[in-house]
Structure formats: structure tokens, C-alpha cells
C-alpha positions as CSV (number, residue, x, y, z in Angstrom):
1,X,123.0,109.3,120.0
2,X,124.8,107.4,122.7
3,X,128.1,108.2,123.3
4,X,130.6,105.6,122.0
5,X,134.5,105.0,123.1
6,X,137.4,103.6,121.3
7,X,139.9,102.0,123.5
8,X,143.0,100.5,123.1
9,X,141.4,97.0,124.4
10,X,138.4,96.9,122.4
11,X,141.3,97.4,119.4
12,X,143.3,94.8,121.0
13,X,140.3,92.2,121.0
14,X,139.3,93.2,117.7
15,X,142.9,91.9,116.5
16,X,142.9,88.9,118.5
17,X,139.5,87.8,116.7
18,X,141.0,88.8,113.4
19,X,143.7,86.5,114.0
20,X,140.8,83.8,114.0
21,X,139.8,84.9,109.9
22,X,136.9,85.9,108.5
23,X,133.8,83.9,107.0
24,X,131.7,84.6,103.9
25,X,128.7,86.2,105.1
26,X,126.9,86.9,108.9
27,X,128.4,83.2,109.8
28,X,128.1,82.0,113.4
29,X,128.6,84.0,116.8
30,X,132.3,82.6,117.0
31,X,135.5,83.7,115.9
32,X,136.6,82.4,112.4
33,X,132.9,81.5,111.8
34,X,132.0,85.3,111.4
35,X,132.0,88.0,108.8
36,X,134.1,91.8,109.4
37,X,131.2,93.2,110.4
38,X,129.8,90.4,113.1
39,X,133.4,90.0,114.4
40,X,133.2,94.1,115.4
41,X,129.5,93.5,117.3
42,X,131.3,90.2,118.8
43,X,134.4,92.8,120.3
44,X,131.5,95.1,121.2
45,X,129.0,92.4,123.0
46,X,126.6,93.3,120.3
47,X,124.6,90.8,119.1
48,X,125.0,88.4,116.4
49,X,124.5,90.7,113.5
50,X,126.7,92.3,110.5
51,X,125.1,96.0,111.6
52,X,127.9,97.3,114.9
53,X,126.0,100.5,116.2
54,X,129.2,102.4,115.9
55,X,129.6,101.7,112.2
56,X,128.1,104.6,109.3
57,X,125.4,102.8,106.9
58,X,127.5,103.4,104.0
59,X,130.7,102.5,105.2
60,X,129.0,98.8,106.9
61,X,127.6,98.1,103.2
62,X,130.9,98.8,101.5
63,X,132.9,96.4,104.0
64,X,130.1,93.6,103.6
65,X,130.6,94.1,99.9
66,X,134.4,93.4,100.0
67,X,134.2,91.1,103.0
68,X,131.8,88.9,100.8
69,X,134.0,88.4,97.7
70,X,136.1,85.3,96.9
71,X,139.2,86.1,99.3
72,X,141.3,82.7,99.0
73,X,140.8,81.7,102.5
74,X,139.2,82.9,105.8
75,X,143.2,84.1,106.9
76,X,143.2,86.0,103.7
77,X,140.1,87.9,104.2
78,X,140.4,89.0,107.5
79,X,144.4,90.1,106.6
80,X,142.8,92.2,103.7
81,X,140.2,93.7,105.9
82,X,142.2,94.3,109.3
83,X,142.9,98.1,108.9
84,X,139.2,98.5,107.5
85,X,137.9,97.1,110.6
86,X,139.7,99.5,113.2
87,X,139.2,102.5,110.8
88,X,135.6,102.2,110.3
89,X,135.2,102.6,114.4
90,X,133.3,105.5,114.9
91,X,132.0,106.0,111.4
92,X,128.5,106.6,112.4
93,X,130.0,110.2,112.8
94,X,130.7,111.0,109.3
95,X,128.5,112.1,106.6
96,X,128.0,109.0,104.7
97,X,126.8,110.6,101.7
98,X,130.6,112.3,102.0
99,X,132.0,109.2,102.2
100,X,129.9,108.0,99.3
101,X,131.2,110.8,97.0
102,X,134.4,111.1,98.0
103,X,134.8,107.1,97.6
104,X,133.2,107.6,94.0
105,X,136.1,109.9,93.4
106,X,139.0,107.7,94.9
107,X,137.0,105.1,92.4
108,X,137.7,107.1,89.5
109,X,141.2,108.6,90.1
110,X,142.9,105.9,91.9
111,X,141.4,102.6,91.8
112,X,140.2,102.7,88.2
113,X,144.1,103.6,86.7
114,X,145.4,101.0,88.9
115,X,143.4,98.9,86.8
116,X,144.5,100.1,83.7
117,X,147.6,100.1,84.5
118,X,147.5,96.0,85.0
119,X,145.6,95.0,82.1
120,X,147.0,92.4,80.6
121,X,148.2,93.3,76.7
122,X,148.7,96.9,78.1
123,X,152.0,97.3,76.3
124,X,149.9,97.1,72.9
125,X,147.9,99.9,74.1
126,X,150.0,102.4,76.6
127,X,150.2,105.4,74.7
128,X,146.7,105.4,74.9
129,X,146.1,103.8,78.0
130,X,148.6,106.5,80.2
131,X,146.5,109.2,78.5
132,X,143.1,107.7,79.6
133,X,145.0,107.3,83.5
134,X,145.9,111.2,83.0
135,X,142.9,112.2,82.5
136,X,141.3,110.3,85.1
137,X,143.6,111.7,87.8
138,X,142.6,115.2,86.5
139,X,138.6,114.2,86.8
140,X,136.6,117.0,89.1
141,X,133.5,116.8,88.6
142,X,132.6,117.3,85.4
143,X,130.2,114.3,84.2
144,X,130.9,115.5,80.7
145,X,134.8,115.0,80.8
146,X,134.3,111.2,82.0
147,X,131.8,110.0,79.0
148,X,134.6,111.2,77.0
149,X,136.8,109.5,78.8
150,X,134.5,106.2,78.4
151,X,133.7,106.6,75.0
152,X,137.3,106.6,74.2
153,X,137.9,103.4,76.4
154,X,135.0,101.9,74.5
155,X,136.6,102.6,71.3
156,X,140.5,101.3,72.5
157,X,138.6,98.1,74.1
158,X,136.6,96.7,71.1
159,X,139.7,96.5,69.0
160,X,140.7,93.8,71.3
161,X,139.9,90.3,72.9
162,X,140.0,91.7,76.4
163,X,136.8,91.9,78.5
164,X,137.0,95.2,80.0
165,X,135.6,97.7,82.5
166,X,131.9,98.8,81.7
167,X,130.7,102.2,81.7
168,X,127.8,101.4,84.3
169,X,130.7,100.3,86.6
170,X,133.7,102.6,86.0
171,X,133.1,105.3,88.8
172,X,130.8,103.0,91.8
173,X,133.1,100.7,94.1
174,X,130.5,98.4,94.9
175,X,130.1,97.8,91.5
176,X,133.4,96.5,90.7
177,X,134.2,94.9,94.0
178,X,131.0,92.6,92.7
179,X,132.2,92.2,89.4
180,X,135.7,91.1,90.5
181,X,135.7,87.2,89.3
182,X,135.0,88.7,85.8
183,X,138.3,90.8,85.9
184,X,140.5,88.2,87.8
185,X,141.6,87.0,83.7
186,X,141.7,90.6,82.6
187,X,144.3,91.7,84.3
188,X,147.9,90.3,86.2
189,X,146.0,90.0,89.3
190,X,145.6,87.5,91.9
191,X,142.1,87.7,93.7
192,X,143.3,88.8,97.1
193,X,145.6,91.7,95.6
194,X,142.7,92.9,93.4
195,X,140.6,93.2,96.9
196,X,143.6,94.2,99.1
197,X,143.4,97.1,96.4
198,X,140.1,97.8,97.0
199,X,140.1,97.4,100.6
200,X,143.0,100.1,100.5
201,X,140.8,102.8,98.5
202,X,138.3,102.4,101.3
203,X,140.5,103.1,104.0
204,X,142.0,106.0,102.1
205,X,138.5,107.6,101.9
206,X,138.2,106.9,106.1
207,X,141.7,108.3,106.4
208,X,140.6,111.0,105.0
209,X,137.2,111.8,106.5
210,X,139.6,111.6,110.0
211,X,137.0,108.7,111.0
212,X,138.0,108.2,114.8
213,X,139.1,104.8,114.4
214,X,142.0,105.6,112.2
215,X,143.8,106.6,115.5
216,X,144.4,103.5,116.2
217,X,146.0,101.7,112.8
């Protein structure tokens, strides 16, 4: 694999075309007309693309997923993504099926009781609800322990008006990043903080996998 070098300038330009914001999809080859993923090959004197040779598969799908959501303006996006794009230099490194489990995990324990926790007409349900976050914080990896934990969320949920979480949905990332207009009225959320949230989980998963471009935040 050819060798690949972060340095302080390619960080530096990568900001400077931040600063520009970020499109909705591949866009055109000019800053503020691009998407996370094409600004990065831009920095790089890659081609026009949304595939930067230094990026992991898994990681590149996951930005694309958040970078193509309903952010409230181009400044918005790239503000939300900023730390994702200098964090995911170098990602081609790490195991992406890692990163794929371990951002499955962060799903479930973190992003997931987030959630919960803003649901709108919460307070009518918090006993239960801060048992359901417990036991999500405590998940391993026992599949068993989270259908209970679903089934009991089913149960809670139908007693109300309130469109929740699906099961399909409750432990993959991708899956709820793409669902987000459904849960903007669900919960006391704005769009960019539910994505700002997301974005955040992401970059706790690359923090964690010591992916070379976290040096640099």
C-alpha cells in the first residue's frame, strides 16, 4: 500500500476548504460546491470523487451517510463534520469491520440513550425509560439481552402517540442517521444537533481505534 503522510498543511488546507461548507452529495470540484469526502481528495489533489485513497471503506460510507442528511445549511454541515474529516485521515489502516462493531456498540450504549433521554413526553415514562438507558449501557454482547430490551421498548412505546425507534434500526448508525427526518418531531431536537450527535459517536469510535488523524484535532 503506498505510503501516506499527514501534515500539518494538508490539515491546514483541509480547514481552509471547510470554512467554504459542504454540499449535499459529490457536488462540483470547488470548495463549498463539494461533499466531506470530495473536499478531502480536493486537499489531497485527488480527483473529483467522494472515495480519498487514505480513507477506510467503512468509515468513507459512514461520513457520506451523515454528510448527506438535511444539515440546515452548507456552513452547518461542514461545522458538524470538521473533526470527522481530520480524524478519518489515515483510516485505511484500521480494521474496518472493528470500526463497524465497535461503532454498532457506541450505537447501542451511547447514541441510542441519548435518544431516549430527549424524547419528547419522557417525563410520563422515566422510570421506565432510565431503566431501558441502564440496561443499554450494560449491553456486551449478548443478542439475547437486547430483544429484551426491545421488546420492552415496544411494549412502553404503543401505549403512546410517539413514533419511536424501530427494532431493525436500534443498534446500526447508518440506519438512523437515514431515518433522522422521521425523528426530528419525536424528540427536543433540532436537525443539526441530532447529526452533531451522530457525527460525535463517529469520531468517538476513530478516537478510539487511535486512527492517525486524530493527532491533529
Amino acid at each position: 500500500m503506498e505510503q501516506f503522510e499527514i501534515t500539518k498543511d494538508l490539515v491546514k488546507n483541509i480547514h481552509a476548504i471547510l470554512d467554504k461548507g459542504l454540499s449535499f452529495g459529490l457536488g462540483e470540484p470547488k470548495p463549498g460546491k463539494f461533499c466531506v469526502e470530495a473536499a478531502v481528495c480536493y486537499a489531497l489533489g485527488e480527483e473529483h470523487c467522494d472515495s480519498p485513497s487514505c480513507v477506510g471503506n467503512s468509515v468513507r460510507n459512514v461520513k457520506i451517510d451523515l454528510n448527506d442528511q438535511s444539515w440546515s445549511s452548507k456552513k452547518a454541515r461542514a461545522k458538524g463534520l470538521r473533526k470527522l474529516a481530520i480524524a478519518q485521515l489515515g483510516s485505511r489502516e484500521l480494521d474496518q469491520a472493528e470500526f463497524d462493531d465497535k461503532l454498532e456498540m457506541k450505537t447501542i450504549k451511547v447514541f441510542v440513550p441519548w435518544l431516549l433521554s430527549k424524547l419528547k413526553g419522557a417525563k410520563k415514562f422515566q422510570k421506565e425509560i432510565n431503566s431501558l438507558i441502564n440496561k443499554l449501557k450494560r449491553y456486551k454482547e449478548r443478542k439475547g439481552q437486547l430483544d429484551v430490551i426491545l421488546q420492552k421498548m415496544d411494549e412502553l412505546y404503543s401505549e403512546s402517540e410517539i413514533e419511536f425507534l424501530t427494532v431493525d434500526f436500534i443498534a446500526d448508525f447508518e440506519g438512523l442517521i437515514g431515518m433522522a427526518p422521521c425523528y426530528y418531531q419525536c424528540f427536543k431536537l433540532k436537525r443539526d444537533e441530532f447529526l452533531a450527535k451522530g457525527a460525535e459517536i463517529v469520531l468517538s469510535v476513530l478516537k478510539d481505534m487511535k486512527s492517525p488523524g486524530c493527532k491533529y484535532l
